[in-house]
Wavefront OBJ file of the C-alpha trace (Angstrom):
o trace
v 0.000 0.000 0.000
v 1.509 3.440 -1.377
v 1.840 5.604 2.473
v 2.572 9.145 0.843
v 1.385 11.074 -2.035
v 4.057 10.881 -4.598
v 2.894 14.140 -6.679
v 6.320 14.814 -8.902
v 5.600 11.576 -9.981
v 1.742 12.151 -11.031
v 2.558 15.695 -12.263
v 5.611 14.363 -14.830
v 3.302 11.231 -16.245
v 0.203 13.580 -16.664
v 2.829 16.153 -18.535
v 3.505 13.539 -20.644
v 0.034 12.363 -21.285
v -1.254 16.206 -21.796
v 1.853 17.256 -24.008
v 1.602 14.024 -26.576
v 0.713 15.144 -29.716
v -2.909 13.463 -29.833
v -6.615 14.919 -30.688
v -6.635 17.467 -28.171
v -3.653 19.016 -29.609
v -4.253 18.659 -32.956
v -7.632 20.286 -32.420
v -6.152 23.235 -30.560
v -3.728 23.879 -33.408
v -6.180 23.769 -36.085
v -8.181 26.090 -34.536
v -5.801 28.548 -33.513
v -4.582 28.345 -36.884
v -7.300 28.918 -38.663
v -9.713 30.985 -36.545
v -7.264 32.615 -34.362
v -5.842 32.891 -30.481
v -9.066 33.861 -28.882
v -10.732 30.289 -30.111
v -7.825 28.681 -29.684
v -7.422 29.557 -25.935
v -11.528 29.405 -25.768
v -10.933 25.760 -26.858
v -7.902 24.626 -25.038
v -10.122 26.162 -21.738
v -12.696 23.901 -22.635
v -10.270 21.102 -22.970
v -8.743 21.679 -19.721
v -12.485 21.655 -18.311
v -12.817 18.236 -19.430
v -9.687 17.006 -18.140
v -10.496 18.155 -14.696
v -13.889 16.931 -14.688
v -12.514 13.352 -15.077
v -9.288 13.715 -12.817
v -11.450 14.801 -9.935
v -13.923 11.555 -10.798
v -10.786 9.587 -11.089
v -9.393 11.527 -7.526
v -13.007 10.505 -5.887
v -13.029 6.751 -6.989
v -15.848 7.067 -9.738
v -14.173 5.242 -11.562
v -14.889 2.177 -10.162
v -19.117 3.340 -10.293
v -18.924 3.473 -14.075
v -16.862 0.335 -14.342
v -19.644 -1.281 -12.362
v -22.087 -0.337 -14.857
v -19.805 -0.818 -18.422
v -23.008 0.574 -20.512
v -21.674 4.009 -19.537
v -18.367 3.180 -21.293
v -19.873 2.129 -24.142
v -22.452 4.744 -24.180
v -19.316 7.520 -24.169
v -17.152 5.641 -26.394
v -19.542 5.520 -29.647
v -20.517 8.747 -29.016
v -16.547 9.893 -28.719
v -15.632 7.968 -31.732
v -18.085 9.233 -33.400
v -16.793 12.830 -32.968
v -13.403 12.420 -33.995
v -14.729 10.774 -37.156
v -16.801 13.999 -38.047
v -14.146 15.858 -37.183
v -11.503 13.508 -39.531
v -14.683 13.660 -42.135
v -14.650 17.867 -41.803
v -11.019 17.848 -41.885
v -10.745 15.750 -45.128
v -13.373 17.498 -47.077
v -11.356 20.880 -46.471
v -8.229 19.215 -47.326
v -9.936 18.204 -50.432
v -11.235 21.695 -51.575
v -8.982 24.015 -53.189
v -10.812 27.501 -51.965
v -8.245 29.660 -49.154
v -9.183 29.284 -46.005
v -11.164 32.597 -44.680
v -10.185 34.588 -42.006
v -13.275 34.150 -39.610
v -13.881 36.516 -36.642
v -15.611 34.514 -34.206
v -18.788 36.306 -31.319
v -19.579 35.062 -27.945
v -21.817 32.609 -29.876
v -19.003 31.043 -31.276
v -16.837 31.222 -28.570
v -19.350 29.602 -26.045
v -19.687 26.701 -29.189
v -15.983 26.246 -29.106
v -15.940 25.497 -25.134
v -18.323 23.513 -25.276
v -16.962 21.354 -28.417
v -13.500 21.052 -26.216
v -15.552 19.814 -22.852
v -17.184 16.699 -25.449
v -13.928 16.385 -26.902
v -12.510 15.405 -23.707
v -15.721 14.203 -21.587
v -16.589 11.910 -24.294
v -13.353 9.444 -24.368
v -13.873 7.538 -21.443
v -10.150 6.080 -21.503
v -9.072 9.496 -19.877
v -10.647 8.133 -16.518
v -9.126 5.258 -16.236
v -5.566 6.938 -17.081
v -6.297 9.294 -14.173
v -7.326 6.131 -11.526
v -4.335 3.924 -12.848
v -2.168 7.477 -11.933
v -3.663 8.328 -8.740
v -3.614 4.663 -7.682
v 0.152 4.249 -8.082
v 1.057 7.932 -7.002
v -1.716 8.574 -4.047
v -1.835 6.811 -0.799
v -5.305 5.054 -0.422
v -6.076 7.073 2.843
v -5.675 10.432 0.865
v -6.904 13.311 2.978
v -9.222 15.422 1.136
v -6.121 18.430 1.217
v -4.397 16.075 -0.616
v -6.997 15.232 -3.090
v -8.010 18.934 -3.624
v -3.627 19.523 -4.121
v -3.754 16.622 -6.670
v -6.706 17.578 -8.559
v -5.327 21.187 -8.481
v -1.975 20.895 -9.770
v -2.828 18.408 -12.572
v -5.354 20.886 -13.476
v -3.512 23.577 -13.828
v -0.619 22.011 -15.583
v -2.840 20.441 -18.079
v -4.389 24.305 -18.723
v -0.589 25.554 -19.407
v -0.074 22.949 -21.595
v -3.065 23.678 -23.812
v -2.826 27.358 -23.345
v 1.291 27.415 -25.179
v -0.486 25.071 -27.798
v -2.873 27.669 -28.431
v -0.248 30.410 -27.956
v 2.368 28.535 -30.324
v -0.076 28.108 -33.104
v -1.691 31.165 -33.045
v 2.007 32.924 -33.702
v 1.600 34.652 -36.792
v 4.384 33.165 -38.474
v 2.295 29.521 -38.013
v -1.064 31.030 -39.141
v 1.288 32.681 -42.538
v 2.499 28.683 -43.071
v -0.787 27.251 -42.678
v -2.044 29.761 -44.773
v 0.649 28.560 -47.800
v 0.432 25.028 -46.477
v -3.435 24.437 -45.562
v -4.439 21.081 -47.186
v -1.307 19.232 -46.022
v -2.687 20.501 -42.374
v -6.115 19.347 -42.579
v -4.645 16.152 -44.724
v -2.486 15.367 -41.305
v -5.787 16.910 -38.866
v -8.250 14.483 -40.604
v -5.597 11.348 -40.653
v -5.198 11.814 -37.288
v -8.684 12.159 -35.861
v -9.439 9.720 -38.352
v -6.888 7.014 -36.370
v -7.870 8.129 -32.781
v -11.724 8.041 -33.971
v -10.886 4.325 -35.232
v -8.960 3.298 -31.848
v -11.434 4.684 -29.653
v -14.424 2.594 -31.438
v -12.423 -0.285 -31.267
v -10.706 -0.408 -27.719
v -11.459 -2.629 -24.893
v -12.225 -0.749 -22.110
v -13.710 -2.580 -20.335
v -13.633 -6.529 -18.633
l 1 2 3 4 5 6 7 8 9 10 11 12 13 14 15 16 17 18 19 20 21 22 23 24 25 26 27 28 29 30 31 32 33 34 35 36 37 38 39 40 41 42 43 44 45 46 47 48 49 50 51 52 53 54 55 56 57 58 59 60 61 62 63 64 65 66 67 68 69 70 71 72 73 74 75 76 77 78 79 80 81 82 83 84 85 86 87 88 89 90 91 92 93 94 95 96 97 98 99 100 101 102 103 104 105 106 107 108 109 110 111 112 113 114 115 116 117 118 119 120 121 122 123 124 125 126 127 128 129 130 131 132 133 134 135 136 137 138 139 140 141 142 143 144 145 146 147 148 149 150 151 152 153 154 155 156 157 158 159 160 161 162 163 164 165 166 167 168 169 170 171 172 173 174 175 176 177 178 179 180 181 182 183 184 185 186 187 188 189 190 191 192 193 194 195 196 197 198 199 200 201 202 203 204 205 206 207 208 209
């Protein structure tokens, strides 16, 4: 039984998981890309959101409630699966037209969209909660006080943010949005192949028993 919270050691795996190019960052870049900082930053907040929503489930042993009812798993991973595939579908079709992208200026309407699109991104791939309970169970002593939970929770939560925030911040550099400009369907070629894969082995991973 693990007697003391081991956080350097939670903090550098969750780095790693957070700053691996995957979805999350692909997403971010594409959007800061192409609809600029603001979006990119609205997104990588909703992102973030996400993230923490299922570390603090993970931190308060829901884990093992939705494991006990494996419908829930399903349930998320169709429906997460089935967003990365529209968004590989999306992707594609704008790799495959020939018209320059348009510089968009997004409202609050947009903005509150884009949150909300980076909360399902992240809420709806179930595998993030079990990352979070295999973490906290080899890095968090089993008697955890609820300071210690609150630290855990905290400090993953705000590392993930900074991660997604200097994606957004790296990507909305003007220099990136003048070579995505010159270089736009090879981006969305690479966005769609890769939501295309993670949309493929989300559908068909075994989460579960």
């Amino acid at each position: 039984m693990i007697e003391s919270l081991h956080l350097p050691l939670i903090l550098a795996a969750a780095f790693l998981a957070s700053a691996s190019p995957g979805p999350s960052t692909m997403a971010i870049a594409g959007t800061s890309m192409n609809v600029g900082r603001r979006a990119g930053l609205v997104l990588a907040l909703g992102i973030a959101s996400g993230s923490l929503a299922w570390s603090t489930m993970a931190a308060l042993g829901m884990s093992a409630v939705m494991m006990a009812n494996a419908w829930t798993f399903e349930v998320l991973r169709y429906a997460g699966a089935g967003y990365l595939i529209y968004l590989a579908i999306r992707a594609g079709r704008s790799a495959l037209s020939s018209r320059a992208a348009e510089t968009r200026n997004p409202g609050a309407a947009s903005f509150a969209s884009t949150f909300g699109r980076g909360i399902a991104m992240h809420l709806t791939n179930p595998k993030a909660i079990l990352f979070f309970s295999a973490l906290y169970s080899v890095g968090m002593p089993a008697n955890a006080t609820p300071a210690q939970l609150a630290l855990v929770i905290g400090c993953v939560g705000l590392q993930s943010l900074s991660i997604f925030v200097c994606y957004a911040m790296l990507f909305s550099n003007p220099r990136m949005v003048r070579i995505y400009g010159r270089l736009r369907r090879g981006f969305e070629a690479t966005f769609a192949l890769a939501f295309g894969y993670a949309g493929f082995r989300l559908l068909t991973a075994r989460l579960t028993g």
